[in-house]
Backbone bond lengths (Angstrom), bond angles and torsions (degrees), N, CA, C in turn:
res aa  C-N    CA-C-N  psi(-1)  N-CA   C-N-CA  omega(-1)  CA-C   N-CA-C  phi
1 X - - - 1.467 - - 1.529 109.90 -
2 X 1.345 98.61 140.01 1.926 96.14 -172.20 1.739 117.14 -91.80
3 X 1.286 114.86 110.09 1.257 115.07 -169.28 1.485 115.05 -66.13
4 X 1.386 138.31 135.02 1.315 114.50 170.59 1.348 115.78 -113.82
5 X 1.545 103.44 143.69 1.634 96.62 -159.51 1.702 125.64 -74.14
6 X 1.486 116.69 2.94 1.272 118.07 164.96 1.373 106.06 -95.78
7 X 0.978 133.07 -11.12 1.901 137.39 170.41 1.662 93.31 79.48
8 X 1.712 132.06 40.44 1.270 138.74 157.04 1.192 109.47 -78.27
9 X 1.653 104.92 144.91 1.513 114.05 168.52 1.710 97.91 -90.23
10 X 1.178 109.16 -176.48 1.585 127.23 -166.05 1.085 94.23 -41.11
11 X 1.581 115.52 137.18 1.358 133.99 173.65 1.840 97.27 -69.67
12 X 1.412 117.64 -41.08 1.897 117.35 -170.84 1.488 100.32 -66.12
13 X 1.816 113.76 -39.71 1.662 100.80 179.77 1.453 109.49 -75.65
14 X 1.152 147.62 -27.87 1.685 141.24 170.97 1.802 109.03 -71.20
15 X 1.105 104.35 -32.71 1.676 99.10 160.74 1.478 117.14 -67.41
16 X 1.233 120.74 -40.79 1.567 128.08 -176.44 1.360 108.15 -94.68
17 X 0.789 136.13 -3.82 1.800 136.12 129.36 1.214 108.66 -63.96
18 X 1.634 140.69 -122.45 1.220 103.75 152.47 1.256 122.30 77.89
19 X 1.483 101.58 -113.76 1.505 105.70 -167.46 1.587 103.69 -97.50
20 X 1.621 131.07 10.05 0.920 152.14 163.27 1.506 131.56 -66.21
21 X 2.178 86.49 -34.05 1.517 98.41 -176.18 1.553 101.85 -114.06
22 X 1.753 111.32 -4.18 1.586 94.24 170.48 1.513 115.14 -86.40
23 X 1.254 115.55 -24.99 1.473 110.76 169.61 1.068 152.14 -76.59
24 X 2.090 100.57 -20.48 1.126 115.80 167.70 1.345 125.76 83.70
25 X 1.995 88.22 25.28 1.865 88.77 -155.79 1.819 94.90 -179.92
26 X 1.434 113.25 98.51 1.343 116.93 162.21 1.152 137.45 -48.76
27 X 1.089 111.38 -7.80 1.632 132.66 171.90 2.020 112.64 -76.87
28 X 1.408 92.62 -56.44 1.625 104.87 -176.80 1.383 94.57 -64.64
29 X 1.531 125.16 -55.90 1.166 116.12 -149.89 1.536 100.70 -68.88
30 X 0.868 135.08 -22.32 1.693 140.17 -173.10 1.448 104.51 -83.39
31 X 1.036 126.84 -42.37 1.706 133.01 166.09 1.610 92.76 -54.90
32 X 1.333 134.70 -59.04 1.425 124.42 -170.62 1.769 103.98 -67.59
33 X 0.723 99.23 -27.30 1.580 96.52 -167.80 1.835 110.87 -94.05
34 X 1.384 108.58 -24.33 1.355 107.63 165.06 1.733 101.48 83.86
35 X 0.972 89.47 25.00 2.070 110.66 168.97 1.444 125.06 -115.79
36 X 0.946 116.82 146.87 2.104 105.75 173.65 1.814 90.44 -68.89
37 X 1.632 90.06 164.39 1.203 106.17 163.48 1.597 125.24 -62.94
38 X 1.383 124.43 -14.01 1.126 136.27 -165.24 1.582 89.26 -80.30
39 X 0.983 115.49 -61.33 1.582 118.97 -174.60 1.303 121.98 -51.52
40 X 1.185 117.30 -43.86 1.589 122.85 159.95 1.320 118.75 -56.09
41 X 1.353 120.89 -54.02 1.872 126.94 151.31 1.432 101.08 -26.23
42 X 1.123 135.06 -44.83 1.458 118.18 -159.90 1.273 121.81 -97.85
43 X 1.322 108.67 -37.47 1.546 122.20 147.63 1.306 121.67 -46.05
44 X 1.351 131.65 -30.46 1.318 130.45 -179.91 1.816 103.66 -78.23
45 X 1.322 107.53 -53.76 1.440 135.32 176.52 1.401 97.10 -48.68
46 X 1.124 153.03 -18.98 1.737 152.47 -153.77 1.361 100.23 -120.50
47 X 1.801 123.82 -42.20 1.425 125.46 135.61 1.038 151.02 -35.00
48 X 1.085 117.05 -43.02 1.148 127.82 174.45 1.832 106.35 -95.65
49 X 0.968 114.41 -14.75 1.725 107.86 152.81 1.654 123.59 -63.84
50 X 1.079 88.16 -62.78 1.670 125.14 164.70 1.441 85.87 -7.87
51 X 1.595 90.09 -98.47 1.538 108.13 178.30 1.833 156.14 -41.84
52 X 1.418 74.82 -40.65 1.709 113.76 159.67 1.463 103.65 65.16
53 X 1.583 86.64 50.13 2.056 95.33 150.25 1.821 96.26 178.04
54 X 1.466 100.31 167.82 1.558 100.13 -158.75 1.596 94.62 -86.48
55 X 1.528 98.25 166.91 1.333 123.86 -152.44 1.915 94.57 -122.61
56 X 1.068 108.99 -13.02 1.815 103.41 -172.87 1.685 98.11 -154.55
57 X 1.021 116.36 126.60 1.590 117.46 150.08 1.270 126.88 -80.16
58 X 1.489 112.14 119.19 1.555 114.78 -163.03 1.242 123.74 -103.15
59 X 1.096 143.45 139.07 1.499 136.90 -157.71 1.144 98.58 -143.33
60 X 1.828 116.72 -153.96 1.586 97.22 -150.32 2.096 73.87 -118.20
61 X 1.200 100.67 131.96 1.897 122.67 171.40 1.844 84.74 54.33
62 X 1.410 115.39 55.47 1.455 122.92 178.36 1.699 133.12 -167.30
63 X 0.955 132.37 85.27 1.551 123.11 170.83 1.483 122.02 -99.13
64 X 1.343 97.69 174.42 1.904 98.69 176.85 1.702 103.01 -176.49
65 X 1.514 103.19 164.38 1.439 102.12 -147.66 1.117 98.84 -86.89
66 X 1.899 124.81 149.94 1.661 113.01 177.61 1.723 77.69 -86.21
67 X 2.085 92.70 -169.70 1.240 87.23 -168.33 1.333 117.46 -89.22
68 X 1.552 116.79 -1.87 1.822 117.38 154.96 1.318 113.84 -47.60
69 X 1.496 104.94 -32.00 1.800 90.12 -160.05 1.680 93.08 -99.41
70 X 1.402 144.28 -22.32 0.928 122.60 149.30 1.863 130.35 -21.26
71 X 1.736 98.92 -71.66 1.079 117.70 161.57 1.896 120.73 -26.11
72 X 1.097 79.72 -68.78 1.718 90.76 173.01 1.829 112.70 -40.96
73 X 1.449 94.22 -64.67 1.463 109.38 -165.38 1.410 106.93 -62.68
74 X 1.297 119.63 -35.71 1.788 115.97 174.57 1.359 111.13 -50.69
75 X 1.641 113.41 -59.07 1.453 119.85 -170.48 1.360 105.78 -52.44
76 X 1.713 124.05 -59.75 1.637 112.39 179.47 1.381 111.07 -72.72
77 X 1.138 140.63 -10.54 1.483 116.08 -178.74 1.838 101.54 -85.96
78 X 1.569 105.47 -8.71 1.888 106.91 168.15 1.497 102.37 -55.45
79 X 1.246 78.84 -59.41 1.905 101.68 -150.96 1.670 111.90 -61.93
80 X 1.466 113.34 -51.51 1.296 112.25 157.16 1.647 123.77 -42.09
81 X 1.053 113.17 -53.84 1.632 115.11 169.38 1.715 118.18 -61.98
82 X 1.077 101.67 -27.75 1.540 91.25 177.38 1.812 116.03 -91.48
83 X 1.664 106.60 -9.16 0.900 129.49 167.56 1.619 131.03 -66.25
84 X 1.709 99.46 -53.61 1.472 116.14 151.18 1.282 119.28 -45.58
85 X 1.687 122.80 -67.58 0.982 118.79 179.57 1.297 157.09 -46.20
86 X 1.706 85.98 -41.45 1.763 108.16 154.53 2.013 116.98 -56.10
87 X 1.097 85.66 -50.75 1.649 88.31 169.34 1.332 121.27 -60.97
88 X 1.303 117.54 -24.74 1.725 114.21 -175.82 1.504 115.53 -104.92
89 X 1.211 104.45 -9.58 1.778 132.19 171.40 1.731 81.25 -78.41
90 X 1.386 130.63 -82.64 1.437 119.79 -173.13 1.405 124.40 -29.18
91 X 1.171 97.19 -62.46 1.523 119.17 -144.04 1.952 93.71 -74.13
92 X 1.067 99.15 -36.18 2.256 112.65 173.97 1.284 88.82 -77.81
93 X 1.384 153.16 -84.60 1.048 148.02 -98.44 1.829 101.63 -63.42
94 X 1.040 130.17 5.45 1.846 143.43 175.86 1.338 109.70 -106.25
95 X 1.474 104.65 -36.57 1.286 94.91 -160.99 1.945 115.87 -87.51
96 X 1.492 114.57 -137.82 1.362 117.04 178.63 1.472 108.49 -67.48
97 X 1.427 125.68 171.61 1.479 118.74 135.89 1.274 134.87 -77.84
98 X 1.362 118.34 113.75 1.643 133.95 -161.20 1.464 94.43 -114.24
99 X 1.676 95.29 157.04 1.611 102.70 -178.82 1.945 79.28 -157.13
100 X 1.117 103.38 110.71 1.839 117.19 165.89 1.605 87.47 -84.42
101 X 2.052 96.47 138.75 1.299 102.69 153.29 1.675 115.49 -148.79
102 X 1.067 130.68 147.00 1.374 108.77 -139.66 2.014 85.96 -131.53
103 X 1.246 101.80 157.32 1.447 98.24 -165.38 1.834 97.81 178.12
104 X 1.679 98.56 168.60 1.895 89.36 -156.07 1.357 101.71 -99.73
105 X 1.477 146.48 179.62 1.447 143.01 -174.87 1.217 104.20 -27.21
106 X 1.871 91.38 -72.79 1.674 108.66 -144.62 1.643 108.37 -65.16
107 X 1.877 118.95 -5.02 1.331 97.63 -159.75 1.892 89.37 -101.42
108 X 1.218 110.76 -20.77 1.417 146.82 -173.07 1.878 95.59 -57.56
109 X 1.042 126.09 -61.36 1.225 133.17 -175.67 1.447 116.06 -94.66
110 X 1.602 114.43 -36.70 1.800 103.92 177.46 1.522 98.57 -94.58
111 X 1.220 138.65 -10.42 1.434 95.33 -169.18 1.660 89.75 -130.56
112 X 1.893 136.61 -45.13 1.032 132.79 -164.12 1.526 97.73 -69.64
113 X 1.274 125.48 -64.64 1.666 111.44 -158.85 1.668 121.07 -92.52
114 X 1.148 101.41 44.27 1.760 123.03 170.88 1.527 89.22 -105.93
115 X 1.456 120.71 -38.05 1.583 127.38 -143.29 1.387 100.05 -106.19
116 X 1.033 110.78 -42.35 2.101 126.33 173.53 1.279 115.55 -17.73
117 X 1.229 109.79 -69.57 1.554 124.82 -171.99 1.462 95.78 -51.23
118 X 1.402 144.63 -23.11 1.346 120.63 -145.31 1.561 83.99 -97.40
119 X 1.350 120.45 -38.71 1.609 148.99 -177.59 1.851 85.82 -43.88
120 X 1.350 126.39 -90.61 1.329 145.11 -174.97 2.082 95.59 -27.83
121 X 1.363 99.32 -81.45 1.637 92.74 177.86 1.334 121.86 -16.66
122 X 1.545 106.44 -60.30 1.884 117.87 -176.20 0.993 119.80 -33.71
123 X 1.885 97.91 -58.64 1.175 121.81 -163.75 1.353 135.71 -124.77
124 X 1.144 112.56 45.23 1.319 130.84 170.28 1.377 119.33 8.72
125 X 1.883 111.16 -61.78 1.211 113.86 -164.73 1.350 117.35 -83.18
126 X 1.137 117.04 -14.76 2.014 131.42 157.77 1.250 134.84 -44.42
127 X 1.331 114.23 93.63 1.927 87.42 177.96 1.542 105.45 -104.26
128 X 1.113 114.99 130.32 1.040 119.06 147.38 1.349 156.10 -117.30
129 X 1.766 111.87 145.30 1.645 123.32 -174.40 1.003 130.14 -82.30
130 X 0.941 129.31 153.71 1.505 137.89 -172.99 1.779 117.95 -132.65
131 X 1.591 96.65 130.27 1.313 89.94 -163.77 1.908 86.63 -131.58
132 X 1.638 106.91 113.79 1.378 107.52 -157.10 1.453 109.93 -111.50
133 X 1.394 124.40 83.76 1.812 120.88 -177.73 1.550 92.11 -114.60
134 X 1.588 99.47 165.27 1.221 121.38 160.99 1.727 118.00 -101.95
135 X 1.419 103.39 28.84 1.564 102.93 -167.04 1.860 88.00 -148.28
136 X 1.544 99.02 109.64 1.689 93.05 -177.16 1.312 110.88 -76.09
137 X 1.633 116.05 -9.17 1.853 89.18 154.15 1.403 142.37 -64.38
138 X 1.619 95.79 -10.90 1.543 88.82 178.56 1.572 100.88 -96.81
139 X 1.245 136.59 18.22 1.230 134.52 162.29 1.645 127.10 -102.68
140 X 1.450 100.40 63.93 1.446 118.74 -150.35 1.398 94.05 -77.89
141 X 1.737 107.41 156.44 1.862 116.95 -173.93 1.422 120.03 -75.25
142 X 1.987 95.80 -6.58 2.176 87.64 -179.39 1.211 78.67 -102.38
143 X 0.811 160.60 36.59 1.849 151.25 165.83 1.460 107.86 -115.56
144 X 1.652 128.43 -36.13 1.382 110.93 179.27 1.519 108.93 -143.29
145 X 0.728 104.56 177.83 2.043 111.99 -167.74 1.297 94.32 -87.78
146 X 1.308 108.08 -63.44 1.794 115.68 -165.22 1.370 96.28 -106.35
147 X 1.224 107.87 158.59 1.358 135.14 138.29 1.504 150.51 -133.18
148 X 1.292 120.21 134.05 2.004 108.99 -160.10 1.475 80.45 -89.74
149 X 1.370 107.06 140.59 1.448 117.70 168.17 1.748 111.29 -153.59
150 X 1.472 98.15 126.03 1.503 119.83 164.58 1.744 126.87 -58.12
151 X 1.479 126.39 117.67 1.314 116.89 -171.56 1.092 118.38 144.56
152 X 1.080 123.83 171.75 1.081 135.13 165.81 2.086 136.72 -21.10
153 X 0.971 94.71 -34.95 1.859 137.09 -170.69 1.706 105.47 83.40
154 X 1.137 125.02 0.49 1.070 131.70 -161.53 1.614 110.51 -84.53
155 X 1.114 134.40 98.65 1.311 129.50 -137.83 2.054 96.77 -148.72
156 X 1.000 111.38 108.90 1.671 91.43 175.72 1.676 109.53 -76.62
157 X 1.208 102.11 139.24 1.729 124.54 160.76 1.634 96.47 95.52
158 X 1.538 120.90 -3.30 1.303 123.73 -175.12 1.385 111.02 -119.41
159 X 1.658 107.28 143.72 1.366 138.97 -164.88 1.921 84.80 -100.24
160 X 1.282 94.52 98.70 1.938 88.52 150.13 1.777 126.38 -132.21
161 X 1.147 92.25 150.87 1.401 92.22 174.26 1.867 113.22 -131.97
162 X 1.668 89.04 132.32 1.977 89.99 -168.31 1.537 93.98 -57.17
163 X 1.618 101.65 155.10 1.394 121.07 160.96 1.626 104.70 -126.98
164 X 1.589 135.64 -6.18 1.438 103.98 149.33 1.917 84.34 -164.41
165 X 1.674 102.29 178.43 1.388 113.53 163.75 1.766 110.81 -85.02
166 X 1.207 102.97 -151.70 1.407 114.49 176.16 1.390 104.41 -177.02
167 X 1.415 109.30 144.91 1.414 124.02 173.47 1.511 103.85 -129.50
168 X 1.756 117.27 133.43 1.241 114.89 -167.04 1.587 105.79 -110.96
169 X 1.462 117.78 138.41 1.679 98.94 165.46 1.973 106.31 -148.06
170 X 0.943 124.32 152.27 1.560 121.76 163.34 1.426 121.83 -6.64
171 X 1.258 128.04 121.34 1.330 109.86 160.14 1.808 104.93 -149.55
172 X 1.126 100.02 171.70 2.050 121.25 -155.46 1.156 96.84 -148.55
173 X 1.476 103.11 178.61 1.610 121.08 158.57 1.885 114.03 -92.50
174 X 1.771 96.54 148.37 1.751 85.54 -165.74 1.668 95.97 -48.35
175 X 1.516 131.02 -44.87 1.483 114.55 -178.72 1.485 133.17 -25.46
176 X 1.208 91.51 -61.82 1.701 117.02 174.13 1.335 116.24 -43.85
177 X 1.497 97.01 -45.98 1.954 106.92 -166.76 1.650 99.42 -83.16
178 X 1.321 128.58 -29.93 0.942 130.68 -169.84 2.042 102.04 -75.35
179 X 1.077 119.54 -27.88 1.465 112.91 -156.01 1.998 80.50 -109.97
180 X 1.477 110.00 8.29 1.723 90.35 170.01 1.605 91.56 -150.06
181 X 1.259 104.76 112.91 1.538 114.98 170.25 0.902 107.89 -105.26
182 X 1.744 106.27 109.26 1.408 119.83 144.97 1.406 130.47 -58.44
183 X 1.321 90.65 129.50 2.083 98.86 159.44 0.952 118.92 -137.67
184 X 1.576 123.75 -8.16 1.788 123.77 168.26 1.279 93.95 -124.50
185 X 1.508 111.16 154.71 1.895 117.34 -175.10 2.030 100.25 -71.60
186 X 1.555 79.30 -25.24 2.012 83.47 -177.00 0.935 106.67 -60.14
187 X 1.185 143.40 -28.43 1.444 160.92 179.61 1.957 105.12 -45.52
188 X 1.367 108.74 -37.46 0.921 106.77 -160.96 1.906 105.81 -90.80
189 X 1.317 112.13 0.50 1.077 114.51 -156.36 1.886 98.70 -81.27
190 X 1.586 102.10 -19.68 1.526 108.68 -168.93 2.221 97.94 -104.53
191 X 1.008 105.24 20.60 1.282 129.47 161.53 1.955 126.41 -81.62
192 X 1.227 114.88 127.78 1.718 104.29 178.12 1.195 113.19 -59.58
193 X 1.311 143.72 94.41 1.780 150.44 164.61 1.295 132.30 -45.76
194 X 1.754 136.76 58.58 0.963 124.94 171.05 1.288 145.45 -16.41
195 X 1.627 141.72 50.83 1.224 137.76 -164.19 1.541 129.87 -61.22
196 X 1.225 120.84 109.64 1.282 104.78 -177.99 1.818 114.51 -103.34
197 X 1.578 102.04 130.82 1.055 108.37 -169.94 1.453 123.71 -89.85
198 X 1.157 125.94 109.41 1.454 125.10 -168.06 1.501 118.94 -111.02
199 X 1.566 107.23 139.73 1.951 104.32 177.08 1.966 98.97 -77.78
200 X 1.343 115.29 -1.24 1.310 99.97 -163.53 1.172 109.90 -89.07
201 X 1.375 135.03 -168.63 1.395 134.45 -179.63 1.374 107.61 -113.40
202 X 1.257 128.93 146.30 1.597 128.29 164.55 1.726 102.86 82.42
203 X 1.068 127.53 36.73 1.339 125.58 173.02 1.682 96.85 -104.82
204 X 1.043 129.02 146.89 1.548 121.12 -168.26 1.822 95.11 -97.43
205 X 1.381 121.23 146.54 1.253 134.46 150.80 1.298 130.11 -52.46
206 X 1.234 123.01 -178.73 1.694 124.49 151.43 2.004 96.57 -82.14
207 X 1.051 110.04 -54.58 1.643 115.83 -175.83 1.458 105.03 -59.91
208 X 1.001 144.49 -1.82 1.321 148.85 147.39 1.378 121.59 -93.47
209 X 0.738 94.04 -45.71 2.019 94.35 176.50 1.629 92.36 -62.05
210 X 1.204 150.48 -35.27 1.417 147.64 -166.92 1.249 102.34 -65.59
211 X 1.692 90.52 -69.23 1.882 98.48 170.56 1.479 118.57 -40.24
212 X 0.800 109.53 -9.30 1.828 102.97 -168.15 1.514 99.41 -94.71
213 X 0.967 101.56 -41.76 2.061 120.04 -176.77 1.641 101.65 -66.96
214 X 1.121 106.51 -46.77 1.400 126.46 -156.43 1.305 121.49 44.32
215 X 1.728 94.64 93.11 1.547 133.86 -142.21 1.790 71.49 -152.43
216 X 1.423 106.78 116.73 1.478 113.53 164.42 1.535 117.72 -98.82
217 X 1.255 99.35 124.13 1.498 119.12 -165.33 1.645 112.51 -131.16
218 X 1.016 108.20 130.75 1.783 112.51 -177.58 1.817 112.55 -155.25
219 X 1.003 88.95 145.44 1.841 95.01 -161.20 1.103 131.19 59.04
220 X 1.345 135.38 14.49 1.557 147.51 -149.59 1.760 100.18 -63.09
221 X 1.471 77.42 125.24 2.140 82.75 176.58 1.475 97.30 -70.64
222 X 1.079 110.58 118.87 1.856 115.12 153.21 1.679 113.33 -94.23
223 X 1.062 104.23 157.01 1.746 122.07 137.01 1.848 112.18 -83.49
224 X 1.332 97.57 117.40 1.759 87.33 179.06 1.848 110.69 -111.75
225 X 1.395 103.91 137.43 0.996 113.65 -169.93 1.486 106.83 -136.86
226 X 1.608 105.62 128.45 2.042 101.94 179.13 1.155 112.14 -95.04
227 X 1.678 140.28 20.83 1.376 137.14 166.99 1.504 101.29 -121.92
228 X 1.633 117.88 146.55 1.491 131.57 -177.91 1.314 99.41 -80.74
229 X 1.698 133.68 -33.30 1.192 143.22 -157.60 1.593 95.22 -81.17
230 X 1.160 130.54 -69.22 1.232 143.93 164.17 1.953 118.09 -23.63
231 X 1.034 80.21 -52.60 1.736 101.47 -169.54 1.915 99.83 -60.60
232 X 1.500 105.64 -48.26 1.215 104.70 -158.58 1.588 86.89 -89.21
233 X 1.052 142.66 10.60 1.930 151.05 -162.18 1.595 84.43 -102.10
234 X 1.079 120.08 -37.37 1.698 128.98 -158.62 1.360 91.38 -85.75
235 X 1.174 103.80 -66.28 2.191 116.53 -178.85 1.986 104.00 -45.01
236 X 1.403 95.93 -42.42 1.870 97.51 175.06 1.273 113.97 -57.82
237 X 1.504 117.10 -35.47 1.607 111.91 -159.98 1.614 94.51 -104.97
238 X 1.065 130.06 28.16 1.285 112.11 -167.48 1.282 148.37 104.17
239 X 1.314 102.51 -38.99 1.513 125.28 -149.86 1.775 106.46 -84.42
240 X 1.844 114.58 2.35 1.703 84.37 150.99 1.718 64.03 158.56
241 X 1.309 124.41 -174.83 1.452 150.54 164.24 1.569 121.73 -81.56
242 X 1.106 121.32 135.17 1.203 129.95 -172.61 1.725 107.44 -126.03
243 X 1.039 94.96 147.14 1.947 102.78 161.17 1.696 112.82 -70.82
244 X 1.557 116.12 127.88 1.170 111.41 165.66 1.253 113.11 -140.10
245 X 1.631 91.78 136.50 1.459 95.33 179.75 1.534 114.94 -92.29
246 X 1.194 126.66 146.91 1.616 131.92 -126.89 2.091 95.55 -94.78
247 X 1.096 108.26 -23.58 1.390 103.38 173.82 1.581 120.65 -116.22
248 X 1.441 118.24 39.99 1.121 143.17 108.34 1.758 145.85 -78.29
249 X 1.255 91.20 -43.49 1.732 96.72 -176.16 1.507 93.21 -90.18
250 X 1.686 147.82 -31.83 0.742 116.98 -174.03 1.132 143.71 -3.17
251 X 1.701 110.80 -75.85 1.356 135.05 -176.90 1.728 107.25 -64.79
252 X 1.732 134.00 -14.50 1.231 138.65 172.90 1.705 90.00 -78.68
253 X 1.376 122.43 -68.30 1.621 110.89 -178.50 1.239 117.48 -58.80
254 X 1.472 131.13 -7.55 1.556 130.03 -176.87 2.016 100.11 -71.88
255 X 1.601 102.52 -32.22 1.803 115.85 -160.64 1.096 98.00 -99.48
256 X 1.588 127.25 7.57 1.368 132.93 -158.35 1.572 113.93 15.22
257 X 1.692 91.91 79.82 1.388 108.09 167.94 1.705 100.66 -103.24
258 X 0.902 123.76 -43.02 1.395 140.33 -146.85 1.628 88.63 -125.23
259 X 1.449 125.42 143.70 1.526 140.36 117.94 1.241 140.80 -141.31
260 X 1.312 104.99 145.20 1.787 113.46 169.31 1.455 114.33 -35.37
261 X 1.577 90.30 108.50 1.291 131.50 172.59 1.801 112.53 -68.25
262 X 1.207 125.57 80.12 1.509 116.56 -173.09 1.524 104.22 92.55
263 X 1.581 96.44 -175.41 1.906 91.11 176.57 1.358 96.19 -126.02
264 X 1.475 145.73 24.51 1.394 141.63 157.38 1.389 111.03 -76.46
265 X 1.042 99.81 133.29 1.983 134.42 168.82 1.010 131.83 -131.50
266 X 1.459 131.13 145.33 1.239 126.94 -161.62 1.796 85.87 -139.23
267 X 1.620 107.30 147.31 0.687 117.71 169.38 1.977 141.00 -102.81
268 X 1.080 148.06 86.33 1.613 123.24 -105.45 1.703 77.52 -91.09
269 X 1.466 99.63 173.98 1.610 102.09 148.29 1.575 125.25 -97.87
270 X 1.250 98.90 22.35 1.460 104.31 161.05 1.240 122.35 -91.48
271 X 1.482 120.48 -168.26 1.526 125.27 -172.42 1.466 106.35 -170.58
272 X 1.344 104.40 -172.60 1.529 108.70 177.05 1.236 89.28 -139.05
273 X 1.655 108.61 135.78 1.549 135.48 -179.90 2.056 105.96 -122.44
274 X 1.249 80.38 148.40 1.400 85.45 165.17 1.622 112.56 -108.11
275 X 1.163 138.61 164.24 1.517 132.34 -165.84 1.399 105.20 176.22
276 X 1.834 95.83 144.24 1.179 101.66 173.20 1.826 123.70 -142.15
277 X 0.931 149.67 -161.81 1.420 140.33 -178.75 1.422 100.82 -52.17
278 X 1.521 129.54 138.98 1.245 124.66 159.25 1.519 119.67 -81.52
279 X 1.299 106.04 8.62 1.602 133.68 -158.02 1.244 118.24 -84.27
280 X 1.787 103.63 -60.01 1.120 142.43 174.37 1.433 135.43 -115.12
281 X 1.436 114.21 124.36 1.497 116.05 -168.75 1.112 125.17 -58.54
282 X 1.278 143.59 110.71 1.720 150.25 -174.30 2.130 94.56 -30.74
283 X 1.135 133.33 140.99 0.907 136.43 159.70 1.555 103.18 -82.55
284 X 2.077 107.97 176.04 1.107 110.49 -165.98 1.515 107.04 -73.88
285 X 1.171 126.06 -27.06 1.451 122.01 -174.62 1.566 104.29 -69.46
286 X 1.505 117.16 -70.66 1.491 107.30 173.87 1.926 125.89 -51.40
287 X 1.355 115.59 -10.76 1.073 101.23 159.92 2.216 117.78 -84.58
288 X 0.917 86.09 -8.70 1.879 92.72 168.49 1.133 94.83 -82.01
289 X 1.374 153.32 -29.12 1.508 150.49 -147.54 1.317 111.72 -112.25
290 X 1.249 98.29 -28.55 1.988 105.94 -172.16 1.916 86.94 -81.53
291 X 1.600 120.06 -43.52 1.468 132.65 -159.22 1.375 90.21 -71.55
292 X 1.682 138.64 -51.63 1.310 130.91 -175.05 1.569 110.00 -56.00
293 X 1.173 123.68 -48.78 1.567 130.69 173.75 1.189 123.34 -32.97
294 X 1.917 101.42 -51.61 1.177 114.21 -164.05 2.019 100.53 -70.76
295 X 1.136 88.52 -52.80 1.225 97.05 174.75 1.778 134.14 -30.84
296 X 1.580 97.30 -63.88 1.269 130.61 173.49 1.744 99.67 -52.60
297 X 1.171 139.11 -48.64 1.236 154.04 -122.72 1.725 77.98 -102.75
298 X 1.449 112.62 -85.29 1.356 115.85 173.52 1.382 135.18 -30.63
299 X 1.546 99.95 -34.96 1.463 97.20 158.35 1.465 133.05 -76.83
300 X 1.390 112.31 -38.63 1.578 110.29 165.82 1.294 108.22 -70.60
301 X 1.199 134.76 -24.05 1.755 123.40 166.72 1.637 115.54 -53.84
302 X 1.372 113.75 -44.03 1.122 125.19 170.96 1.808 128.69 -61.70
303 X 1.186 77.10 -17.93 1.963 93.18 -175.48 1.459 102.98 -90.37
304 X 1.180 112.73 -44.43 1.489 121.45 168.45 1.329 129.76 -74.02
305 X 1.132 115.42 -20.26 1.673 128.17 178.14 1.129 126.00 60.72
């Protein structure tokens, strides 16, 4: 029998846990891994023998980690990252200076690459990647330096620091707003409702934004839509009101594509942070990149007031 000298079980079952317990979902993790879900089931199942107690509480189209498999999952999602990193510290160390930063459509197109070019001028010797989902699992920490992230800042294994608030309110095309004058927010309830549907957490609703007003709302017909880019494409042409959050669309109400629909706003207790491994030390390029953000960020906060 072959002894192994760290006393690890299968390196494929701690990978397929793993990516089992960052997604929260045997399905994703098997799409990442290029396995059926059955196979990942079994790998987990060979673990949790291994070990001799369960690793996930399973429910019905639902799991979540007990606190062994927490345990578990901290140590490899370290070790994997410091693992990546060493490899991508190697494998660059010839080449250009790169700085990956990973971030979702809508922040990707309205607010970073209007602003980019000024970034590129500075810094000539920088290149930077872009890694663009609307799902922050696929914006994993050995894959990018930074990350823009919506929430709370509260992030395990991640270092963030806010770069602005946000205040959210209605917005249309001037057409739209012009042929429906608001003067009560209730007003808006007999309005077409752009919904955008998100896997993320802390993105505000239409049924929340009500609550916030306290504007009673129940069953509300939406249009549902799972992209912000899309959603507000619909709000451009007409096709009904959308939620916008004010340091995105800015620059759409600056071209008067978009306007404030009414004069109610809500303010979230969320934010947008930038963040990176708490694992691993920002290199010198991503610390110029995290500092341009910060920068950049403060100034459109300031423009907006």
């Amino acid at each position: 029998m072959v002894r192994r000298f760290y006393k690890l079980p299968s390196l494929n079952a701690l990978g397929a846990f793993e990516a089992a317990a960052r997604h929260s979902s045997l399905s994703f993790a098997a799409n990442e891994l290029n396995v059926t879900p059955s196979a990942v089931s079994k790998h987990v199942t060979f673990l949790e023998q291994e070990l001799g107690v369960p690793l996930f509480v399973r429910g019905h189209r639902s799991m979540r980690l007990t606190p062994e498999g927490e345990q578990l999952y901290r140590s490899l999602s370290e070790s994997f990252a410091g693992m990546a990193a060493a490899f991508e510290a190697i494998r660059t160390s010839r080449t250009a200076r790169t700085v990956t930063i990973g971030c979702t459509t809508a922040f990707a197109q309205l607010w970073l690459m209007p602003r980019l070019g000024n970034f590129w001028r500075a810094h000539q010797d920088i290149i930077i990647d872009q890694v663009v989902s609307d799902r922050s699992q696929d914006l994993r920490r050995s894959e990018v330096d930074l990350r823009i992230r919506y929430g709370d800042g509260k992030w395990p294994e991640e270092t963030a620091i806010k770069l602005f608030g946000d205040c959210i309110f209605p917005v249309a095309s001037p057409d739209f707003a012009r042929r429906h004058k608001i003067k009560e927010p209730a007003e808006l309830l007999q309005l077409p409702l752009l919904e955008v549907v998100s896997q993320e957490r802390g993105w505000t609703s239409w049924e929340e934004f009500f609550t916030a007003i306290n504007v009673p709302a129940r069953r509300l017909k939406t249009r549902r839509i799972n992209n912000y880019i899309v959603c507000w494409q619909a709000a451009m042409d007409g096709q009904g009101v959308a939620l916008g959050w004010q340091t995105n669309v800015a620059d759409l109400m600056a071209q008067k594509k978009l306007v404030q629909l009414g004069k109610t706003q809500v303010v979230p207790s969320e934010a947008t942070y930038v963040t990176w491994s708490a694992h691993r030390p920002l290199s010198a390029e991503a610390t110029v990149m995290r500092d341009w953000l910060m920068a950049e960020a403060a100034s459109v906060a300031a423009q907006l007031g």
